[in-house]
C-alpha positions in Angstrom: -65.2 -43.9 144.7 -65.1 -40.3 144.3 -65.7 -38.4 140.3 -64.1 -36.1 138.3 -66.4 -33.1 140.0 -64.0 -33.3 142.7 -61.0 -32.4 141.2 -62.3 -29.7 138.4 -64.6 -27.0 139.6 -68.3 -25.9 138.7 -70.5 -23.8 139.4 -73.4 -26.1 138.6 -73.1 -28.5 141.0 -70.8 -27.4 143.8 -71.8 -29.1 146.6 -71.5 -32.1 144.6 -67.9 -31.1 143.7 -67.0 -30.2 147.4 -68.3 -33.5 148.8 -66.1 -35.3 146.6 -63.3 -33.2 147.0 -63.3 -33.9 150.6 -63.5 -37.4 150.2 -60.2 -37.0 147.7 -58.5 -35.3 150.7 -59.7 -37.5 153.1 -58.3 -40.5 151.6 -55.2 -38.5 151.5 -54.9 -37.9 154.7 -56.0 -41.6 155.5 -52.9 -42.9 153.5 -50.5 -40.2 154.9 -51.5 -41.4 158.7 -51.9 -44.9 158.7 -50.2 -45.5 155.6 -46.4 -45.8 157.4 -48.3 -48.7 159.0 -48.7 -51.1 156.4 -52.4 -50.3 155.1 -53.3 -49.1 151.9 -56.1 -46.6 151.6 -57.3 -45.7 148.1 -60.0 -43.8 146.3 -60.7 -44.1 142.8 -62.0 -41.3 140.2 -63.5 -42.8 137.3 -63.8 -40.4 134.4 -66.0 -42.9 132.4 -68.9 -42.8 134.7 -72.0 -40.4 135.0 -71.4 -38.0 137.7 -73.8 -35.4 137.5 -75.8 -34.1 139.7 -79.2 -34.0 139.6 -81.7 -31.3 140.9 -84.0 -32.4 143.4 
């Protein structure tokens, strides 16, 4: 499950927003490759949760 960070940039949490941009793309790329072969590879983005990130 990736969030909403990964698709709509910020500066307030970028590395948050990268990670899950990556894991967007990587799912992607997952379904493009392996896809033609009969599995299904799917990330979901769920708007409703919390997806802030937090200072340590």
């Amino acid at each position: 499950m990736s969030s909403a960070a990964g698709r709509q940039p910020s500066q307030a949490n970028l590395a948050y927003g990268v990670a899950n941009a990556g894991l967007v793309m990587l799912t992607r790329h997952m379904a493009t490759e392996i896809g033609p072969r009969g599995v299904r590879i799917n990330c979901t983005t769920d708007p409703t949760a919390d997806s802030t990130a937090r200072p340590l």
